[in-house]
C-alpha positions as CSV (number, residue, x, y, z in Angstrom):
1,X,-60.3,73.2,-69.4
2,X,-59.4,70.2,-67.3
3,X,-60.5,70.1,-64.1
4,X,-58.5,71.9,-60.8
5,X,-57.8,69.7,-58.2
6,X,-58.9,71.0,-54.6
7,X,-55.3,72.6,-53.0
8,X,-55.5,73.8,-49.3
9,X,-55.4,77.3,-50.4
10,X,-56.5,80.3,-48.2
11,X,-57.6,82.2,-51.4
12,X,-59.9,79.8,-52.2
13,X,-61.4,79.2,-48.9
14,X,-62.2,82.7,-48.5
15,X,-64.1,83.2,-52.0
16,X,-65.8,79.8,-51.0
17,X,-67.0,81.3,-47.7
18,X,-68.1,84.6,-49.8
19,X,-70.0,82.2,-51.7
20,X,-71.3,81.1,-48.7
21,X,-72.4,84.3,-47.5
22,X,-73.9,85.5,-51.1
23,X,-75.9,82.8,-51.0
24,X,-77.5,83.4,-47.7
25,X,-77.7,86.7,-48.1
26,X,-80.4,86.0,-51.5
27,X,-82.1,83.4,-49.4
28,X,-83.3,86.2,-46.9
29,X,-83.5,88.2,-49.3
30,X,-86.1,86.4,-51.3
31,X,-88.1,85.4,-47.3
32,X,-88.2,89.4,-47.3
33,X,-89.9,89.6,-50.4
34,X,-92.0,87.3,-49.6
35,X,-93.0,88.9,-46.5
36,X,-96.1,91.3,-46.7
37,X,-95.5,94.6,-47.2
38,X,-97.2,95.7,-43.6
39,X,-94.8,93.4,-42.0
40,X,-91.5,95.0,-43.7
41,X,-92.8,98.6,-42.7
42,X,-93.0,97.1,-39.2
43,X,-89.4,95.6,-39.4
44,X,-88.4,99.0,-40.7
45,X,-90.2,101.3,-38.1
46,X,-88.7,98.9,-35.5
47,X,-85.2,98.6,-37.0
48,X,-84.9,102.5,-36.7
């Protein structure tokens, strides 16, 4: 496939911004896991 080049479409803004958030999302994802467990509970017990 050749490549597409960039139109100002809406459609592809949004799934670019989706990708944006997806992203993110797995970044603090992975900081949580990181985390130690006590301090999840905690974020838990106060998120409640």
């Amino acid at each position: 496939m050749t490549e597409v080049s960039p139109a100002p479409d809406p459609e592809h803004r949004r799934s670019a911004d989706a990708a944006g958030q997806l992203s993110r999302a797995r970044r603090f994802r992975r900081l949580l896991f990181l985390l130690p467990p006590a301090v999840i509970a905690a974020m838990l017990a106060l998120g409640e």
